[in-house]
N, C-alpha and C positions, 0 to 999 in steps of 0.2 A: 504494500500500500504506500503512496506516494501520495504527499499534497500536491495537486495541479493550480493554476490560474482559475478564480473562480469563474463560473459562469451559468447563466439559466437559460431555459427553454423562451424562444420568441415564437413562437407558432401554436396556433388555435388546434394543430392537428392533436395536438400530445393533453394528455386530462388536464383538468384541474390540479390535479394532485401534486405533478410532473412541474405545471406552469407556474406554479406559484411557490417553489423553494430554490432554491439553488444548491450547487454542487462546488466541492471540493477536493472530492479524492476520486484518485485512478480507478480505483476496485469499485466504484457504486453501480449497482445494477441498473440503477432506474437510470444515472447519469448516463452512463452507454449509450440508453437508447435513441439518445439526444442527436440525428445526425447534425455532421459539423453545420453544414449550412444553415442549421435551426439554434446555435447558439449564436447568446453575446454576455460577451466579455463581461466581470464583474458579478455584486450581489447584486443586483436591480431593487435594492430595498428591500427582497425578501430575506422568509427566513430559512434558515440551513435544513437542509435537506437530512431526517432522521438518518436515513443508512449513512453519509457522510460524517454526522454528527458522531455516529454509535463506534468509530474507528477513530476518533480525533483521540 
């Protein structure tokens, strides 16, 4: 597990659940599924993402 650059979901495609936290580490499942062109850079004001959090 490694910390990456944070970053969240920008697209309407991925749930609620998905769009509204953000990610920090390499290993997050949910973060994965995030294709690159659907992130950006940063927290966006949200909050950390539980599987990110549960490795910090």
């Amino acid at each position: 597990m490694a910390t990456v650059p944070a970053y969240h979901a920008n697209s309407p495609e991925y749930p609620p659940s998905h769009r509204e936290v953000y990610h920090d580490k390499d290993t997050c499942p949910d973060g994965k599924r995030i294709k690159p062109q659907h992130r950006d850079s940063g927290t966006g004001g949200k909050k950390h993402c539980l599987e990110c959090y549960k490795v910090s």
